[in-house]
N, C-alpha and C positions, 0 to 999 in steps of 0.2 A: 681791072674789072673786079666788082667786089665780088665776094666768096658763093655767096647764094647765086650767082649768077650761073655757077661751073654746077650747082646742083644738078643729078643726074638723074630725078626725079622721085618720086613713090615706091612704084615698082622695085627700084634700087636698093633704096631704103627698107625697105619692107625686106627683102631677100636677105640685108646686112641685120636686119633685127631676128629676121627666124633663126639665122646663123648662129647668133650670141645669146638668143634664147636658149637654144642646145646647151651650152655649158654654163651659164651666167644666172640664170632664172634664180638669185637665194635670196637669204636675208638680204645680205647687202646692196643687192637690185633695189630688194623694195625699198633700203633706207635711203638710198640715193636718190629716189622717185618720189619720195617725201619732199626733199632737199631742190627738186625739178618737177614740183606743183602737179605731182602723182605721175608723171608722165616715163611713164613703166618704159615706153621703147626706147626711149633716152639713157634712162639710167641701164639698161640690162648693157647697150652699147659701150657706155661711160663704164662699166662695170668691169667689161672684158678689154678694154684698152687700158684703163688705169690702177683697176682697186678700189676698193672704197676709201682710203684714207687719203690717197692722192686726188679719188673723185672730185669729194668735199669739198678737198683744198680748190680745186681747181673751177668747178661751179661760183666761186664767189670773188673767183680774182679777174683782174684784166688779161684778156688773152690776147697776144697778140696775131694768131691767125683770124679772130674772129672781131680784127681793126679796133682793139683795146675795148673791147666791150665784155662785159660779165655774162657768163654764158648764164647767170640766173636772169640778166638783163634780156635776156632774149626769147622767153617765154611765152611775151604776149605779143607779137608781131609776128605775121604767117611769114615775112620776109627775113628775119632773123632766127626764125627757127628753123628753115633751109639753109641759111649760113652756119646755124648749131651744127646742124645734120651733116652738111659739107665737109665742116670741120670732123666731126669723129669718125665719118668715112675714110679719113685722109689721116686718120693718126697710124702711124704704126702698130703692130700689136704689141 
């Protein structure tokens, strides 16, 4: 079953973003949201799971939860962007 499928929806997401907002909101949010086509509740997430320098890295490489796809690949389809989302719901902190 692919990833986006187990997505848990908005609500969800919305709750993990106010969450990481609390601590995460800095510079480095916003440079990773440069890096994720300004896409702030992405990066604030990616922010508090990795760092910004692992971010980066990680934004432009193939992932393998996210079925070898580049999480900057995934930007502009509503169905890979719930597969983003699924995925940094599911990283450890």
């Amino acid at each position: 079953m692919p990833l986006e499928d187990e997505y848990p929806g908005d609500a969800d997401w919305q709750s993990t973003v106010a969450l990481y907002r609390e601590d995460y909101l800095d510079d480095d949010a916003h440079t990773l949201a440069k890096a994720l086509c300004g896409d702030l509740d992405l990066a604030v997430v990616l922010r508090g799971k990795r760092g910004l320098k692992e971010g980066l890295w990680w934004i432009d490489h193939k992932v393998p939860a996210l079925d070898n796809v580049r999480p900057a690949d995934c930007l502009e389809d509503p169905r890979l962007i719930k597969r983003l989302r699924t995925a940094l719901m599911s990283m450890p902190y």
